[in-house]
VEXMARKE-442310 format. One record per residue (C-alpha): residue in three letters; x, y, z. Coordinates in steps of 0.5 Angstrom, whole numbers, padded with zeros to 4 digits, always signed. Layout:
BEGIN
ALAXYZ ...
This chain:
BEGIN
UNK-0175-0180-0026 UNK-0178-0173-0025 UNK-0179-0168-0029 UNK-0176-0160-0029 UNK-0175-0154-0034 UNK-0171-0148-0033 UNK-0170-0142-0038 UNK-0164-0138-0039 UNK-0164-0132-0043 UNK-0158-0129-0047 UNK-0157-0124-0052 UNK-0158-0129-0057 UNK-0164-0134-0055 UNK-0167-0137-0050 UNK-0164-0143-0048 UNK-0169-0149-0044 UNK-0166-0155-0040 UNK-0170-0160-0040 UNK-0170-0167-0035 UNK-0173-0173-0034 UNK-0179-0175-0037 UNK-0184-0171-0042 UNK-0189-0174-0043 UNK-0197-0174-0042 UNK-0196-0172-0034 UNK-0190-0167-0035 UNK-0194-0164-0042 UNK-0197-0158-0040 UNK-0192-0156-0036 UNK-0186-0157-0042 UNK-0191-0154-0047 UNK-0194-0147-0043 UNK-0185-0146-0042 UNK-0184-0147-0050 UNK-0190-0143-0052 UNK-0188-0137-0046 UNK-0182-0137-0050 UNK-0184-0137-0057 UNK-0189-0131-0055 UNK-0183-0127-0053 UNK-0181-0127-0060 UNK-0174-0130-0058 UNK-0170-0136-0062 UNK-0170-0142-0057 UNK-0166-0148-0055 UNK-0168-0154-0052 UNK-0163-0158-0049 UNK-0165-0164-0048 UNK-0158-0168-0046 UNK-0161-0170-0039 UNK-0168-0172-0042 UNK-0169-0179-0041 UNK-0176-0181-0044 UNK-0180-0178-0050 UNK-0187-0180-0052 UNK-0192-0177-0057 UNK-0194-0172-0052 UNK-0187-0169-0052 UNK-0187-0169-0060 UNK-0192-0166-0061 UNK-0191-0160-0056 UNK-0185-0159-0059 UNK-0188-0160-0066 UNK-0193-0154-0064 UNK-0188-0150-0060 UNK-0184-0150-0067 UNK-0190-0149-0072 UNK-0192-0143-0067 UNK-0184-0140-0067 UNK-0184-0140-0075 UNK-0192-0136-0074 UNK-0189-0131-0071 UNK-0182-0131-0074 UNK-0177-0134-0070 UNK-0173-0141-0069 UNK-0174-0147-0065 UNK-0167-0152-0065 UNK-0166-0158-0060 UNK-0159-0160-0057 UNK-0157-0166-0054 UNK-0162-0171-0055 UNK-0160-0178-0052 UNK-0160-0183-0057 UNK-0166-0186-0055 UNK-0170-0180-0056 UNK-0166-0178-0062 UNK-0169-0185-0065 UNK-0176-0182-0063 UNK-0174-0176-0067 UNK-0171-0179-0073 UNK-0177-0184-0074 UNK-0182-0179-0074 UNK-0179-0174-0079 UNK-0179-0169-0074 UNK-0172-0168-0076 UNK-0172-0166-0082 UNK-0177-0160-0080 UNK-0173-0158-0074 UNK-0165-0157-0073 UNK-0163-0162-0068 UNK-0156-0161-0066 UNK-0149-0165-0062 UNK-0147-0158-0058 UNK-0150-0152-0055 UNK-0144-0148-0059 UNK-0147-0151-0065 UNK-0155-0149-0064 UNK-0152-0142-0062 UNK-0148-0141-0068 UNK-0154-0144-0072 UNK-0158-0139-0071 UNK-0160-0133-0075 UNK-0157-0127-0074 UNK-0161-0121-0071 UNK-0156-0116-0073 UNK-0158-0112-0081 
């Protein structure tokens, strides 16, 4: 399957939506887009629902897109992901450092507020 990211902005975070396959051909293009995100200092959700393939590659862009969001104080969550690439997520650990989430509702109620 091909692969494709889209970026929507909201007032509360910027949301990517991510389809097919992230692995090492799609890996640069899905970690530019997470990092282009990051640096704009927004909190980020990634919907992974129409993801079909994640290999190590994709772990680790999301890994350094997560580690690079808390550097700059922002957050990272992930929504959706098929139970193929959430087995991947949990086998790894990469859950316990990460918030992964069943719905979109629940990543956006989750993020921290930016209100004082």
């Amino acid at each position: 399957m091909d692969f494709d990211i889209n970026l929507m902005r909201d007032d509360r975070c910027t949301l990517v939506r991510v389809q097919g396959d992230i692995d090492v051909v799609s890996r640069t293009r899905f970690e530019e887009a997470l990092f282009e995100v990051v640096d704009s200092g927004e909190p980020m959700v990634i919907d992974m629902r129409e993801v079909t393939f994640c290999d190590s590659t994709g772990l680790n862009a999301i890994v350094a897109a997560n580690r690079r969001a808390g550097d700059r104080g922002t957050s990272v969550a992930l929504v959706a992901l098929p139970p193929r690439v959430q087995r991947v997520f949990r086998i790894t650990g990469i859950d316990k450092f990460i918030p992964i989430h069943d719905t979109l509702r629940e990543a956006i109620a989750a993020l921290p507020s930016t209100t004082p």
